[in-house]
C-alpha positions in Angstrom: 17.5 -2.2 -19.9 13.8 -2.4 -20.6 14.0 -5.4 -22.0 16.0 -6.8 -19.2 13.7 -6.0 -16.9 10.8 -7.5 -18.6 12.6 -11.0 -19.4 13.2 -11.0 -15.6 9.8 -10.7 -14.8 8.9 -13.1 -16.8 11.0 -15.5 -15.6 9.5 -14.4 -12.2 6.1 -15.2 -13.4 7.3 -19.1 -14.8 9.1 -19.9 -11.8 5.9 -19.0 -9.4 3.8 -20.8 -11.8 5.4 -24.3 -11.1 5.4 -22.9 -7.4 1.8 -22.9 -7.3 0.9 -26.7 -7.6 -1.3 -27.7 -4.5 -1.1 -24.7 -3.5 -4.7 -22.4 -2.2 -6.3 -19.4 -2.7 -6.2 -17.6 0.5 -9.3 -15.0 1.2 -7.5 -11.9 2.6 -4.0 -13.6 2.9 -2.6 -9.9 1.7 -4.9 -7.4 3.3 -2.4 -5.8 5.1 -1.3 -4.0 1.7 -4.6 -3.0 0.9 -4.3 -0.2 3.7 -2.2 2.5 1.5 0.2 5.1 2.3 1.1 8.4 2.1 -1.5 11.3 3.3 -2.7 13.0 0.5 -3.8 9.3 -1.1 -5.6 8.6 2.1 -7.4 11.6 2.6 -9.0 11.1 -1.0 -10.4 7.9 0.1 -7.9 5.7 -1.5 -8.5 7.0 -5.1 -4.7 7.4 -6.3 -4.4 5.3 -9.3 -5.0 7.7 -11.8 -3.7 11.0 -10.4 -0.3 9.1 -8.5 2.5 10.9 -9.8 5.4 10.9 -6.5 7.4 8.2 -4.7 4.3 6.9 -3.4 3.0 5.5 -7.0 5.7 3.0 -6.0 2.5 1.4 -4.1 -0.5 3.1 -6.1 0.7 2.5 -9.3 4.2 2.6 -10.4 3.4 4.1 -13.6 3.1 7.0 -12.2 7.0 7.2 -10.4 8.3 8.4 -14.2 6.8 11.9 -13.2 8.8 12.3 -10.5 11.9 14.9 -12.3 14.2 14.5 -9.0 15.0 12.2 -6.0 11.9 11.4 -4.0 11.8 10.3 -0.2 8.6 9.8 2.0 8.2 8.4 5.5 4.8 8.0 6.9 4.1 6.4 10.6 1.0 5.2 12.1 -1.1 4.2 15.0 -4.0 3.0 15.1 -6.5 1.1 18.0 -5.0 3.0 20.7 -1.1 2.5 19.6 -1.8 -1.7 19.5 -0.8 -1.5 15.7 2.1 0.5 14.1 2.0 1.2 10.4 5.1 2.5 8.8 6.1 3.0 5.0 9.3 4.3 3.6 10.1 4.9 -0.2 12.8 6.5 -2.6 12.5 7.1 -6.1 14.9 8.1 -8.4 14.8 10.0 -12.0 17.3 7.5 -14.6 17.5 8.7 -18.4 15.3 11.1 -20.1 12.2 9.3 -19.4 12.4 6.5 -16.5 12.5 6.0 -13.0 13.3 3.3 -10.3 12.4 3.0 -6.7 12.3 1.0 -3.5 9.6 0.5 -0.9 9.2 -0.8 2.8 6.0 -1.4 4.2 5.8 -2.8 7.9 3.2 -3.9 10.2 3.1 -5.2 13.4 2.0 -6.2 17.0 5.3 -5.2 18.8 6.0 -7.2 22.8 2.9 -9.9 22.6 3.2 -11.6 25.7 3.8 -15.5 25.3 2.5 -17.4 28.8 2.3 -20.8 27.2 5.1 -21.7 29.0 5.0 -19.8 32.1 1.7 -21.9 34.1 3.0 -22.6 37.6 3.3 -26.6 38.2 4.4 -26.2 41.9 3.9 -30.1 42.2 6.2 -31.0 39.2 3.5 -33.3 38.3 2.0 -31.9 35.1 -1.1 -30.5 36.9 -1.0 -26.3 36.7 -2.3 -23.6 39.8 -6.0 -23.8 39.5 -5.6 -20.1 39.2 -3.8 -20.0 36.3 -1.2 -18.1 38.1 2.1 -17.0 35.6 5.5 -17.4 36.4 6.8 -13.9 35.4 10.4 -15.2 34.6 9.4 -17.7 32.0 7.3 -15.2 30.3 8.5 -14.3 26.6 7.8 -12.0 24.2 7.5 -11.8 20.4 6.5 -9.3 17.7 3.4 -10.3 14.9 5.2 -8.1 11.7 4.3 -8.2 8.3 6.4 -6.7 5.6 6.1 -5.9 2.1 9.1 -4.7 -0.4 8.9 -3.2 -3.3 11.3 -2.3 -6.5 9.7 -0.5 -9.3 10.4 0.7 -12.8 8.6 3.2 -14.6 8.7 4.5 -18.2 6.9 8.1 -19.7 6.2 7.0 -23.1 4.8 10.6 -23.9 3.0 13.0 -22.3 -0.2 11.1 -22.4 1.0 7.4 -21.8 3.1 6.0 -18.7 3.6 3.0 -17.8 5.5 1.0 -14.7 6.0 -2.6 -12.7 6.9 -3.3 -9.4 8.4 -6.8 -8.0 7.7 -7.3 -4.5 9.0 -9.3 -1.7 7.2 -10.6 1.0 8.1 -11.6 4.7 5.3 -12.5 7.6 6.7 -13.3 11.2 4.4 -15.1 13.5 5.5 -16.8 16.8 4.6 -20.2 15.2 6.8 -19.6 12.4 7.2 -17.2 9.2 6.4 -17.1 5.3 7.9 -15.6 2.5 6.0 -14.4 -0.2 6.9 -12.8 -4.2 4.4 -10.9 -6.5 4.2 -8.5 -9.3 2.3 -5.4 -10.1 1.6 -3.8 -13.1 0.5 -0.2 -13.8 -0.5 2.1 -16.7 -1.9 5.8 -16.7 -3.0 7.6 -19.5 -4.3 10.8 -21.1 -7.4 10.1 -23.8 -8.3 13.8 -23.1 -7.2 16.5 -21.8 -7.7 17.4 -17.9 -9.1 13.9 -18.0 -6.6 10.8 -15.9 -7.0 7.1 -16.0 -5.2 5.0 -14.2 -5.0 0.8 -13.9 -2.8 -0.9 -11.3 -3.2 -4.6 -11.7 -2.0 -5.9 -8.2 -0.7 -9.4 -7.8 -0.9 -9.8 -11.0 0.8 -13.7 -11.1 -0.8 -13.8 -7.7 0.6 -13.5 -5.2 2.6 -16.9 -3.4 3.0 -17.0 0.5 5.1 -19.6 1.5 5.0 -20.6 5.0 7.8 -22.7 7.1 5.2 -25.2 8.3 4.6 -26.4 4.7 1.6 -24.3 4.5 1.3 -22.1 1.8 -1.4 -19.2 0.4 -2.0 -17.0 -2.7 -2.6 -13.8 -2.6 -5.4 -13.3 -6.3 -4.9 -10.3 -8.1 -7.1 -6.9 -7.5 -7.4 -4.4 -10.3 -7.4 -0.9 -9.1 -8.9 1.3 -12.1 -9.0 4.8 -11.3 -10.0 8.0 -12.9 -9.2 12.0 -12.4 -10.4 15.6 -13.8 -8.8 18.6 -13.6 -11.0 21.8 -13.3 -9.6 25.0 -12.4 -11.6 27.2 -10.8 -11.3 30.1 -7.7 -7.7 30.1 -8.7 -6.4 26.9 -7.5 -7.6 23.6 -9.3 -10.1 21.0 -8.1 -8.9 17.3 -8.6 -12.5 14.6 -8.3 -11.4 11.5 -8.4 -13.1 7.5 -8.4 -11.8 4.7 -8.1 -12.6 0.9 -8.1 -11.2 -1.9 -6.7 -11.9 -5.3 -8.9 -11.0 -8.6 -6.6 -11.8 -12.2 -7.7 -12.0 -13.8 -4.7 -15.6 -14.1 -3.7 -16.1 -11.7 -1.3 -19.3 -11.0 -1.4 -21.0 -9.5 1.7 -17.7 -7.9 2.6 -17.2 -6.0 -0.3 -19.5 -2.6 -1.5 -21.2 -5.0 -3.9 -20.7 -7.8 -6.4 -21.7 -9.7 -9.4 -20.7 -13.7 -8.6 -17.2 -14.4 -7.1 -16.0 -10.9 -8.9 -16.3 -7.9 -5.9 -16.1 -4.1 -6.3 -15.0 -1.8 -4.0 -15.5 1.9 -4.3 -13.0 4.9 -3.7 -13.8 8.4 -4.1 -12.3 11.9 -3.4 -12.1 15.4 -4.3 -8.8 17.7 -4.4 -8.6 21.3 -4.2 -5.3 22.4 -5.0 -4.8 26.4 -3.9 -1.3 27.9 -6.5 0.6 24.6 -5.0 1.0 26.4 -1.8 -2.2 24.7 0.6 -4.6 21.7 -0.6 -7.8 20.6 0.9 -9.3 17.4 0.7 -11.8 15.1 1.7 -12.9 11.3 0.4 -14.6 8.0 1.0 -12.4 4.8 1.2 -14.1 1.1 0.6 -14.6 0.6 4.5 -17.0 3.3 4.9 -14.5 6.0 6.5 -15.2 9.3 5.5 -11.6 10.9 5.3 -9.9 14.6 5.2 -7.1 15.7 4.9 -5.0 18.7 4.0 -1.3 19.1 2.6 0.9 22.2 2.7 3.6 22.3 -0.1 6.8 23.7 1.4 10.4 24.5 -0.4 11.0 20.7 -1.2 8.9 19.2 0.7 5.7 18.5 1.5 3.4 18.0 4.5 -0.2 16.0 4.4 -2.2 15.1 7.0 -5.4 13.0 7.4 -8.4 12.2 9.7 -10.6 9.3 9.1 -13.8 8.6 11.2 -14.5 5.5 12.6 -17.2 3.5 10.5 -18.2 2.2 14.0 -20.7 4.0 16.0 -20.0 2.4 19.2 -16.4 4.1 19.9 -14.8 0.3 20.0 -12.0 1.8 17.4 -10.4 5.1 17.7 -10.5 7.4 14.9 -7.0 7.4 12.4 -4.3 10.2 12.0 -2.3 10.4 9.8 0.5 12.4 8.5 3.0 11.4 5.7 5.9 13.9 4.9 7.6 14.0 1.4 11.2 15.6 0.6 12.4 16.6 -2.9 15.7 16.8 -3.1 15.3 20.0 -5.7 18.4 20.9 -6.9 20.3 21.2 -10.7 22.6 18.1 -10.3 20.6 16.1 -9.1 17.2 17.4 -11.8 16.4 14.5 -14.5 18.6 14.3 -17.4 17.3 15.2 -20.7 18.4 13.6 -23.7 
């Protein structure tokens, strides 16, 4: 099956590849996946790709879904600049063999009942020329939805102990009044072990980049971004204390608007710390790339679990609200349904 999935992915890569002819770079054509998901990720700041290891590696690195040992679920629901923008993610991952797992992804979006008046100016002459006063004709008034979405089906192997690796192949859809794209990538994540209590993770987003086809004839590329993340394990005041830092590696010549950069190559920094209480209550508290200082807290509960997270607004001028945040994840704990061992 392995194989399978890798000679599809490669046939994935080849067929984008004659795809991209004439075809444009576009500087933050996929930004709206670079916002995250689940609570516990968000209140580290963002820093996941080494310590991801539940259904919501599916978008932090899909190596880590083979740690999952039963059926995952997680639903998290935003809103953010006064309830303008919703931001919802769904995923479910499932244990297969001794040492896999798959999973599926939704991430959505959107502007929801934009007003459309292009069509509703008031011509009471019938001669082309509109009210001075711009005056609307409510009944000619439409409405349409600005929604981006992002699908994602993952595989992940556990090699050993030490070494897991995964891929994702995602779909892409963008809906605009003035039409709609479609869009296919690949990710590709590792994590590994080269001591112990020490993580390292590398999720190499986009890797073909990204193509974003649009029905006008228009089309964009999303460029790759390696995530490369790192995470110690220190236990202390009986519980366990989780730092964690990431980076963020884009080639797209950001410059000013990233942390810092050398050339066209930008870095972005994540960075959190974890403090894990017997699994029963977890504090946190990080630093994401846009200079929001985040915390958070989880509760673990009888399969499921409960995060939550507050990020302050980099702005000092209260033009943006401040973000919650609260992602919920179920387990469905139970014998028949528990990972099968060979």
């Amino acid at each position: 099956m392995i194989v399978r999935i890798y000679q599809i992915l490669f046939i994935s890569i080849v067929s984008i590849s004659t795809i991209f002819a004439g075809t444009g770079i576009g500087k933050y054509a996929g930004e709206f996946l670079a916002i995250g998901v689940g609570g516990r990720a968000l209140a580290l700041g963002g820093a996941f790709a080494a310590i991801a290891n539940d259904v919501n590696s599916i978008y932090w690195n899909p190596a880590g879904l083979s740690r999952i040992n039963y059926p995952q679920m997680s639903l998290m629901h935003t809103e953010q600049f006064g309830g303008l923008v919703n931001y919802d993610y769904a995923g479910i991952g499932f244990p297969v063999y001794s040492n896999a797992s798959i999973g599926l992804g939704i991430i959505r979006l959107g502007i929801d009942g934009i007003a459309d008046t292009r069509n509703a100016l008031i011509d009471e002459n019938g001669n082309g020329i509109f009210d001075e006063n711009e005056r609307l004709d409510k009944d000619k008034i439409t409405y349409f939805n600005a929604v981006d979405y992002a699908f994602y089906m993952s595989y992940s192997v556990k090699s050993s102990d030490q070494l897991s690796y995964g891929a994702n192949l995602k779909f892409i859809r963008r809906d605009m009044s003035v039409g709609n794209a479609l869009g296919i990538g690949i990710d590709l994540g590792l994590q590994f072990s080269p001591y112990r209590n020490l993580l390292i993770g590398i999720n190499l987003q986009d890797a073909t980049t990204t193509l974003i086809a649009w029905n006008n004839g228009t089309n964009e590329l999303i460029s790759p971004t390696l995530k490369v993340g790192s995470a110690y394990f220190i236990e202390a005041l009986g519980g366990r204390f989780i730092p964690v830092l990431d980076f963020d590696i884009r080639f797209e010549n950001r410059k000013y608007a990233s942390n810092f950069n050398i050339g066209a190559v930008s870095f972005d920094l994540h960075s959190g710390l974890e403090f894990d209480y017997k699994n029963i209550i977890a504090l946190r508290a990080g630093y994401s790339e846009i200079g929001t200082t985040n915390f958070g807290a989880g509760i673990h509960l009888p399969k499921f679990d409960i995060d939550y997270t507050f990020a302050t607004s980099k702005l000092t001028d209260n033009r943006f609200d401040d973000t919650h945040r609260v992602s919920i994840t179920f387990t469905f704990e139970s014998e028949k349904f528990a990972r099968k061992t060979d």
